[in-house]
N, C-alpha and C positions, 0 to 999 in steps of 0.2 A: 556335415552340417544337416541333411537332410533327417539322419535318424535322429538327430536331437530336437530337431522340430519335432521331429515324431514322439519325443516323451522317453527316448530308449537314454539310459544311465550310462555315466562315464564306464564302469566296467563293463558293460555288454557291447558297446561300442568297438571298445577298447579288445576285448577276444572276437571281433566278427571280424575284425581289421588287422586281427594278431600284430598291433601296437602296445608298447606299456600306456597306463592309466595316466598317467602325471603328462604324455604327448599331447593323449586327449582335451586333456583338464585345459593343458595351456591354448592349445591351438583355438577350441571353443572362447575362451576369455578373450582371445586376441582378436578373433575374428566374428564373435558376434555376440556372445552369450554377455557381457559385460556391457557394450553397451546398450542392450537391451535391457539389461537389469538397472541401468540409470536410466535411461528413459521412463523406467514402470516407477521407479522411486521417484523420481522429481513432478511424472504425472500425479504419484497419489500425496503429494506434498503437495501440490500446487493450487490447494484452495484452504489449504493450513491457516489459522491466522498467529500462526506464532511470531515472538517478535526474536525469535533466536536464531538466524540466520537462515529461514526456511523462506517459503514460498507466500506470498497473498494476491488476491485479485487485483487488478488495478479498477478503482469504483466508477469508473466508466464503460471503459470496452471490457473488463474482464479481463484480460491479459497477463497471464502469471507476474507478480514481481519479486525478485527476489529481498531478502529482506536482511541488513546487516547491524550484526549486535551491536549494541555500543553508539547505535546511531538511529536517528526518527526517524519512523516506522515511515514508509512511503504507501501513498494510497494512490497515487497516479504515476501511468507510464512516460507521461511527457506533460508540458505547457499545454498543448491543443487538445488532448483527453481533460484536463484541468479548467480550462475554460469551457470549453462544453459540459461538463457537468453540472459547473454551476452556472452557467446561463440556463440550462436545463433546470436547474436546483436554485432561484435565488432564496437567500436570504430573507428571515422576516424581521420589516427593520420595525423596534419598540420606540414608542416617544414618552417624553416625563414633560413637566409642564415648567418652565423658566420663573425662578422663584423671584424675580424681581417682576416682571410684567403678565407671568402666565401663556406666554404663547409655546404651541410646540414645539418642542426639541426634537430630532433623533437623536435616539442614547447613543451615540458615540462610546463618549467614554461615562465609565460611571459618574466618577468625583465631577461631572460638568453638574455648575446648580443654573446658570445664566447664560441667552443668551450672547451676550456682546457686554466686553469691558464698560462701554457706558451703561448699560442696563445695572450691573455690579456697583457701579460708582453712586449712580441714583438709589440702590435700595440703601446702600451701605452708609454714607452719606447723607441724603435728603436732596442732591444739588445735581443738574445738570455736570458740570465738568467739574473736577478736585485738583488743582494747582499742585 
């Protein structure tokens, strides 16, 4: 293990230790070479913003997430990264003006024109209440 920290090649290894090359290869993968080589892969995946099974930040803490095809892309590591962000991050809320009286709405939703079923009745209508 030490000569391959060092940089030294499966076959130079392999005649310093007069072992065959394939002992080498394997014993390296088993014991460390391998998962070092997924660690350095999932480190340089891990700010990818692909949506194909790789890695993105979580938009809070930063925290790698992994990301699975075929399903919505995840931006937060949990509920409580989710809520601090956006207490952090509110919302800016739009208003439209209520086509029967004029007072302000929050847009909700778009298709809203009124605010309240009476308001509706009285523009639609002319009448206070409609039987």
């Amino acid at each position: 293990m030490l000569l391959r920290r060092q940089g030294v090649g499966y076959k130079r290894i392999a005649a310093i230790m007069e072992i065959s090359v394939e002992t080498v290869k394997s014993y390296c993968r088993r014991n460390f070479e391998e998962n070092a080589i997924k660690a350095e892969v999932s480190m340089r995946n891990a700010f990818s913003d692909d949506k194909s099974g790789s890695f993105s930040p979580c938009k809070h803490c930063g925290r790698p997430l992994q990301q699975t095809s075929g399903k919505r892309r995840r931006e937060f590591c949990g509920s409580a990264c989710r809520a601090a962000y956006w207490r952090a991050h509110p919302k800016t809320v739009r208003f439209q003006h209520c086509a029967g009286c004029g007072t302000l709405l929050p847009m909700g939703s778009v298709s809203r024109k009124y605010c309240s079923h009476a308001c509706y009745i009285r523009r639609r209508f002319g009448r206070e209440n409609h039987a």
